[in-house]
ChimeraX commands (.cxc) that place a marker at each C-alpha (Angstrom):
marker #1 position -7.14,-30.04,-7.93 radius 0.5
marker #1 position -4.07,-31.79,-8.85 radius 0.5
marker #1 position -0.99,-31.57,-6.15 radius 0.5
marker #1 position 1.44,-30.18,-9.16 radius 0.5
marker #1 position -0.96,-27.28,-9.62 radius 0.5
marker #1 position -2.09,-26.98,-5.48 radius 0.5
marker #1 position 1.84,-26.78,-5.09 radius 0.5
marker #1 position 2.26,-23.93,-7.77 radius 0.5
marker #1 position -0.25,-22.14,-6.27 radius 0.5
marker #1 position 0.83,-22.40,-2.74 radius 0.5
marker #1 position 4.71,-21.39,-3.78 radius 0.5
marker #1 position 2.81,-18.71,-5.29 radius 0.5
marker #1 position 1.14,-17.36,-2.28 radius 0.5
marker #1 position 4.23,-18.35,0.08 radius 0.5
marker #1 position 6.29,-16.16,-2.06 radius 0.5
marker #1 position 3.76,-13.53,-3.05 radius 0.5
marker #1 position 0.97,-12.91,-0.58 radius 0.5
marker #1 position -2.45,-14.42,-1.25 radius 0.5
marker #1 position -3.22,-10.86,-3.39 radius 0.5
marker #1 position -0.68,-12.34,-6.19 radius 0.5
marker #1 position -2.52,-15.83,-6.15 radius 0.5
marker #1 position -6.45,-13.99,-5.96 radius 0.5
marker #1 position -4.99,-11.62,-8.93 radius 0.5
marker #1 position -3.81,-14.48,-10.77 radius 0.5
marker #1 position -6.72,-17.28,-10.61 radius 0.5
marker #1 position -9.11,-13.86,-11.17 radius 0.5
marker #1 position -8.23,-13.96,-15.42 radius 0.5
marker #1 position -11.38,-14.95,-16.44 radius 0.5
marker #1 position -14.80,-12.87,-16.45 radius 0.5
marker #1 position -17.95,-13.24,-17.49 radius 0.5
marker #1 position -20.60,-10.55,-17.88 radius 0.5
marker #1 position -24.38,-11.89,-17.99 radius 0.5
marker #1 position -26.54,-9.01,-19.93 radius 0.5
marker #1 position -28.28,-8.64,-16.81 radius 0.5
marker #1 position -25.46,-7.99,-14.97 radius 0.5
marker #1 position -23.67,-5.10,-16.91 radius 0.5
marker #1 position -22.97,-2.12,-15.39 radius 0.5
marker #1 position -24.16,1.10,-17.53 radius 0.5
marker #1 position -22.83,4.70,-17.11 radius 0.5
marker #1 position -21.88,7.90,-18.87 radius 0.5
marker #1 position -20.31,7.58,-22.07 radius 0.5
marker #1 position -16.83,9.53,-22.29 radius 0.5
marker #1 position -17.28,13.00,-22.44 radius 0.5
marker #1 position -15.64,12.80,-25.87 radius 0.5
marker #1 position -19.09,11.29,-27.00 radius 0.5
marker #1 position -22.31,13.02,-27.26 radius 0.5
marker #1 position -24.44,12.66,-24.38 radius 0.5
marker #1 position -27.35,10.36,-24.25 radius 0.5
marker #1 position -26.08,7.26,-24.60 radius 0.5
marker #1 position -24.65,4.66,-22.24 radius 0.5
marker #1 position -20.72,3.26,-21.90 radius 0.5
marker #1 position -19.67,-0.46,-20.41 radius 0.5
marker #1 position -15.92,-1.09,-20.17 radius 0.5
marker #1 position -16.04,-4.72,-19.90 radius 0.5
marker #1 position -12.40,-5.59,-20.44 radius 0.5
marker #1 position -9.08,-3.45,-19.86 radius 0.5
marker #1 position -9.26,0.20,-19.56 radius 0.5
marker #1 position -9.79,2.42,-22.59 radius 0.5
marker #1 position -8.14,5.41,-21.09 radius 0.5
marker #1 position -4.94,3.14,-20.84 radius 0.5
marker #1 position -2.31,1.22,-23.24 radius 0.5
marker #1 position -3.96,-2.27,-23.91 radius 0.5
marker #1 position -6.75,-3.88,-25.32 radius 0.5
marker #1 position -10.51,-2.95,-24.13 radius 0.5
marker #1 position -13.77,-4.09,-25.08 radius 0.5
marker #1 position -16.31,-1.15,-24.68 radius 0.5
marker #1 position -20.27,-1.47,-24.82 radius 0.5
marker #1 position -22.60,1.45,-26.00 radius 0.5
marker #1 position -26.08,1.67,-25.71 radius 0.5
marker #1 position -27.66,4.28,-28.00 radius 0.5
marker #1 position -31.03,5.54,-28.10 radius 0.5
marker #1 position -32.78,6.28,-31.53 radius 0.5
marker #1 position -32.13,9.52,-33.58 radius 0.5
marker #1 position -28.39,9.19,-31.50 radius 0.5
marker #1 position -25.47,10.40,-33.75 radius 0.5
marker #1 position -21.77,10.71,-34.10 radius 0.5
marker #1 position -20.05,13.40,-36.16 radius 0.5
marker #1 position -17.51,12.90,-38.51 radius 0.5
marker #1 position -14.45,12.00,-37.02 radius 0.5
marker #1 position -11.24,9.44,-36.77 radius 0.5
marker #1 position -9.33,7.21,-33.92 radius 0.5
marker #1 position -5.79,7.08,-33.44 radius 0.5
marker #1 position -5.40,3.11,-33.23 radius 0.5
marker #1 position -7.65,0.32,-35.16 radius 0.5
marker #1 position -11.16,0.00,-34.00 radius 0.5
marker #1 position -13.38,-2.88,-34.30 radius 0.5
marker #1 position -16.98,-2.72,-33.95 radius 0.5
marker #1 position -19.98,-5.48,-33.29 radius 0.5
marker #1 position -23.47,-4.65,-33.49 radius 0.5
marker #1 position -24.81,-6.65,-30.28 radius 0.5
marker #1 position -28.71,-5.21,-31.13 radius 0.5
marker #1 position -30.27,-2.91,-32.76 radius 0.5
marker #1 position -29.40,-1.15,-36.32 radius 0.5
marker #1 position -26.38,0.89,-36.16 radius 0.5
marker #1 position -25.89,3.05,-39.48 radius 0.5
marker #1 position -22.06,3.85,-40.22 radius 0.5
marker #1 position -21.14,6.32,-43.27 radius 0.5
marker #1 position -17.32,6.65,-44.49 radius 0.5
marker #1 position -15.57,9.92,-45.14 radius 0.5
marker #1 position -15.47,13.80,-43.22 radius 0.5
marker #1 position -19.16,14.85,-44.22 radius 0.5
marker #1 position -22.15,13.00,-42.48 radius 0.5
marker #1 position -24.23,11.97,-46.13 radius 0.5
marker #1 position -27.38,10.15,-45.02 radius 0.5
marker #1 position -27.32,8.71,-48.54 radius 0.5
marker #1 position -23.90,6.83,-48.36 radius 0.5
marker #1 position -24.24,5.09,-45.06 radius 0.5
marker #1 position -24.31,1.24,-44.75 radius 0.5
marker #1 position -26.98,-0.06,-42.41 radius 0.5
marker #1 position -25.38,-2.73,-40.00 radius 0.5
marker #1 position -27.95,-5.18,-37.99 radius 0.5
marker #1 position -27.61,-6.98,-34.97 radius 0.5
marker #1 position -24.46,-9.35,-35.74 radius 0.5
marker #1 position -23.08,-7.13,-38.56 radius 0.5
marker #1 position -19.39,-6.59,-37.38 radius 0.5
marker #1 position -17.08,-3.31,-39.01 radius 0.5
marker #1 position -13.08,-3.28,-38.87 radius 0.5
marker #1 position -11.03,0.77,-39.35 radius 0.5
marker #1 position -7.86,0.92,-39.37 radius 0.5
marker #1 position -6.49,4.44,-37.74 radius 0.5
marker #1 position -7.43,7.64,-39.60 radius 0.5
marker #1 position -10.62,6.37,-41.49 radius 0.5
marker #1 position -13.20,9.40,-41.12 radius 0.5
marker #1 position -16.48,7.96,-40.35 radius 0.5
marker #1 position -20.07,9.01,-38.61 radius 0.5
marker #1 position -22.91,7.23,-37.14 radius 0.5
marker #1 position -26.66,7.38,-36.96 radius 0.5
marker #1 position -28.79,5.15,-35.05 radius 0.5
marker #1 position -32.07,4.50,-36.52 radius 0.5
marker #1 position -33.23,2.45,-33.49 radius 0.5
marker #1 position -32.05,1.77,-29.82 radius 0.5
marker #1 position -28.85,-0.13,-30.46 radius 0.5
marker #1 position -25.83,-1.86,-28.69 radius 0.5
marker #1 position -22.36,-1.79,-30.15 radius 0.5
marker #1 position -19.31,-3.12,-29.41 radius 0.5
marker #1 position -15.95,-1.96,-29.53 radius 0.5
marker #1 position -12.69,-3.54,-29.09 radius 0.5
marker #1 position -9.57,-1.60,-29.67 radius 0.5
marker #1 position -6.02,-0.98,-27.85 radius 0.5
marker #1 position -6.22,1.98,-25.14 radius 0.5
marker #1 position -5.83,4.79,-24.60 radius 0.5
marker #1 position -8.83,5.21,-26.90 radius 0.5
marker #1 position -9.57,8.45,-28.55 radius 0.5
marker #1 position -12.00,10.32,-31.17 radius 0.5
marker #1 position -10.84,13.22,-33.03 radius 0.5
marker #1 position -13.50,15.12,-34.71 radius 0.5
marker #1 position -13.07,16.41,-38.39 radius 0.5
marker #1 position -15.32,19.66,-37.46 radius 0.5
marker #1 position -14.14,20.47,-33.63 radius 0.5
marker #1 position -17.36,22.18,-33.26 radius 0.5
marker #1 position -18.66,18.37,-33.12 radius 0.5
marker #1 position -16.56,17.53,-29.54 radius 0.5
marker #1 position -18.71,17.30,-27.67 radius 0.5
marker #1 position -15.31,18.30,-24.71 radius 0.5
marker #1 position -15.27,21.61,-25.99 radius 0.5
marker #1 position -18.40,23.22,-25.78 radius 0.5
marker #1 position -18.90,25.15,-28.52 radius 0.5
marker #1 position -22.15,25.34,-31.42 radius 0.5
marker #1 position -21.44,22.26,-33.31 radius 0.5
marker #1 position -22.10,22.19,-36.77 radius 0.5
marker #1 position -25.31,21.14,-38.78 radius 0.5
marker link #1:1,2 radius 0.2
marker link #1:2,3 radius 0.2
marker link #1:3,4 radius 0.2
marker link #1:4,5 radius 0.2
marker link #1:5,6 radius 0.2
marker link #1:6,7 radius 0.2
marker link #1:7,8 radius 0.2
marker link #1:8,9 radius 0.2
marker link #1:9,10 radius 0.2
marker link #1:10,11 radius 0.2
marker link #1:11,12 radius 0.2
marker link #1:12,13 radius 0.2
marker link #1:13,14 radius 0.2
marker link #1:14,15 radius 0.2
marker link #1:15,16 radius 0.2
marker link #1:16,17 radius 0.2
marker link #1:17,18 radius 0.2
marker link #1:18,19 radius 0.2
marker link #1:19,20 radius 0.2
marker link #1:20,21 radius 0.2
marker link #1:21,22 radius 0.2
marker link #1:22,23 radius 0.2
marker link #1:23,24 radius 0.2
marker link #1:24,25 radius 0.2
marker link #1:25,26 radius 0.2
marker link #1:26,27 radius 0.2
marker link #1:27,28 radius 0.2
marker link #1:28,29 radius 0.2
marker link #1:29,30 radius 0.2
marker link #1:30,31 radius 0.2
marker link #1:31,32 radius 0.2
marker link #1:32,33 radius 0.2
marker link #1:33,34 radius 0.2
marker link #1:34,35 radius 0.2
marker link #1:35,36 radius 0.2
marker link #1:36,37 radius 0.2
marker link #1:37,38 radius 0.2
marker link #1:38,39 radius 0.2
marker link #1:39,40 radius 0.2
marker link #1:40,41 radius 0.2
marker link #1:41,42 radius 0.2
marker link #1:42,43 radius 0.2
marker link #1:43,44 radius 0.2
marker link #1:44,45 radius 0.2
marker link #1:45,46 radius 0.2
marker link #1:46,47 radius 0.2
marker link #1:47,48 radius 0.2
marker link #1:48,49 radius 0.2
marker link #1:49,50 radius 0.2
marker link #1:50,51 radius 0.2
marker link #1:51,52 radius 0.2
marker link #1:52,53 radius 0.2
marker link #1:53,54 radius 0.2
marker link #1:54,55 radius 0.2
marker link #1:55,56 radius 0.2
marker link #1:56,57 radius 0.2
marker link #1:57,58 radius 0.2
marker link #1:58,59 radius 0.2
marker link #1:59,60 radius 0.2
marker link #1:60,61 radius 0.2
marker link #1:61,62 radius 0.2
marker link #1:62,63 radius 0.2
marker link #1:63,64 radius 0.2
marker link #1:64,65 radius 0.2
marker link #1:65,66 radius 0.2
marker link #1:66,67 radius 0.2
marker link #1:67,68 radius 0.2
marker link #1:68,69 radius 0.2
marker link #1:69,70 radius 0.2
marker link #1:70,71 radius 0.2
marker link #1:71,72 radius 0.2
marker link #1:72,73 radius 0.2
marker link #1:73,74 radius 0.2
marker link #1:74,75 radius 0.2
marker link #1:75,76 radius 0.2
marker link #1:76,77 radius 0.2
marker link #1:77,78 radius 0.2
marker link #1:78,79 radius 0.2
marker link #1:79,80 radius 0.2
marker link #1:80,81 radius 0.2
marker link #1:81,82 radius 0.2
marker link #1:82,83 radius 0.2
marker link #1:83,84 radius 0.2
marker link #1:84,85 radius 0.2
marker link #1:85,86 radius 0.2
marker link #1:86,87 radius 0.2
marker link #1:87,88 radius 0.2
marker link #1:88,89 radius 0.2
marker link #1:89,90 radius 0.2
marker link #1:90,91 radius 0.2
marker link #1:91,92 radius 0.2
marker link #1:92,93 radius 0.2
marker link #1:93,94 radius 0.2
marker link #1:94,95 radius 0.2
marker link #1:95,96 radius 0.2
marker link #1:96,97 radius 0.2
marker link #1:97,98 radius 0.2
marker link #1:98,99 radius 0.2
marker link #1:99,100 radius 0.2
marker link #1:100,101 radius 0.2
marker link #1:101,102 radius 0.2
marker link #1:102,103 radius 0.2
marker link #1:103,104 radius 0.2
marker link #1:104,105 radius 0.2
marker link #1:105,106 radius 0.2
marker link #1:106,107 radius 0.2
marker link #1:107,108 radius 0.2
marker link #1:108,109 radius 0.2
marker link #1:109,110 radius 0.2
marker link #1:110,111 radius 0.2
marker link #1:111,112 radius 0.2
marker link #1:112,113 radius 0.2
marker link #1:113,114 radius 0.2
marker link #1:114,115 radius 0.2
marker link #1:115,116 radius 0.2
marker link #1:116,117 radius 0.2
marker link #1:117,118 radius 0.2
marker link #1:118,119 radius 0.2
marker link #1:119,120 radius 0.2
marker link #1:120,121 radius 0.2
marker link #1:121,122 radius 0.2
marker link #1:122,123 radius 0.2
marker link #1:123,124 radius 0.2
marker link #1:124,125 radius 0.2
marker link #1:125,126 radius 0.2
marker link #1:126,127 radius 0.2
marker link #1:127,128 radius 0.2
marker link #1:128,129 radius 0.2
marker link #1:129,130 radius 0.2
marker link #1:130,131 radius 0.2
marker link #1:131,132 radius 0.2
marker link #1:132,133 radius 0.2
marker link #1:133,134 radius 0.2
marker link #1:134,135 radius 0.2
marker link #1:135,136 radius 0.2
marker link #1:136,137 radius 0.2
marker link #1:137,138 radius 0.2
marker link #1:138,139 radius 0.2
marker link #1:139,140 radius 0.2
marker link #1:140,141 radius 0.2
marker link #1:141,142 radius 0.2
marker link #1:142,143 radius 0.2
marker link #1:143,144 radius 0.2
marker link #1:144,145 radius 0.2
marker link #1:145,146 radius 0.2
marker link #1:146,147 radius 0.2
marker link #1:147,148 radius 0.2
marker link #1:148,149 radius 0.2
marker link #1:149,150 radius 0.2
marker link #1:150,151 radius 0.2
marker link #1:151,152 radius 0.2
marker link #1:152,153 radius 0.2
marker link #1:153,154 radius 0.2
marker link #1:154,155 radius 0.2
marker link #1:155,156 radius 0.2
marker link #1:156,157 radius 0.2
marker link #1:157,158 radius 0.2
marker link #1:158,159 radius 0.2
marker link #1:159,160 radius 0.2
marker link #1:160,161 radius 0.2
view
């Protein structure tokens, strides 16, 4: 290490407390597939598939990068998002339709690698026609308002066929 930086950093943690210097040298991350930690999706998504946050905090202001594993015959109503969303397929075939009625005959089949850009207030619906991984990047707080509430999944009611 070079004595301009060693000196920075030991200012730093003079001034600061060595939790300022571990929070600053801890910037960069790297998640192996292996090592990615699967839970519940938000309760704002059907159940059945799995949720990642692996950067920022979607329930937050800021940028987040969000992982879903979804199981085939998984689907997502019609519905919009209040700020951009971007969207990588990581694996699988991820099937995304445009507009407030869920048409099986107007969606665009994406493949692993296919990516998808939205700007806020698109209406669009998914289908997956086999286990699939998608990622999305957006800025927080992150939400999903669907066209037909008896879609959300939050409110508990019959949704719509």
């Amino acid at each position: 290490m070079n004595r301009t930086l060693f000196a920075l950093i030991a200012g730093v943690a003079i001034a600061f407390g060595s939790a300022a210097v571990a929070e600053m040298i801890d910037t960069h991350k790297v998640f192996m597939p292996q090592d990615i930690k699967w839970g519940a999706v938000p309760p704002s998504l059907p159940t059945g598939a799995e949720a990642a946050v692996l950067y920022g905090d979607p329930a937050k202001e800021g940028m987040f990068a969000l992982r879903i594993r979804m199981p085939k015959g998984y689907k997502i109503a019609p519905h919009t998002h209040p700020q951009p969303e971007v969207i990588t397929v990581i694996s699988g075939k991820f099937s995304l339709g445009m507009g407030p009625a869920a048409d099986r005959a107007s969606i665009e089949s994406l493949p692993a690698g296919s990516f998808s850009s939205m700007p806020p207030g698109v209406a669009h619906y998914v289908f997956v026609d086999e286990d699939s991984v998608v990622q999305i990047n957006a800025t927080g707080p992150w939400g999903i308002d669907y066209i037909d509430p008896r879609n959300d999944p939050r409110l508990n009611v019959a949704p719509s066929k």
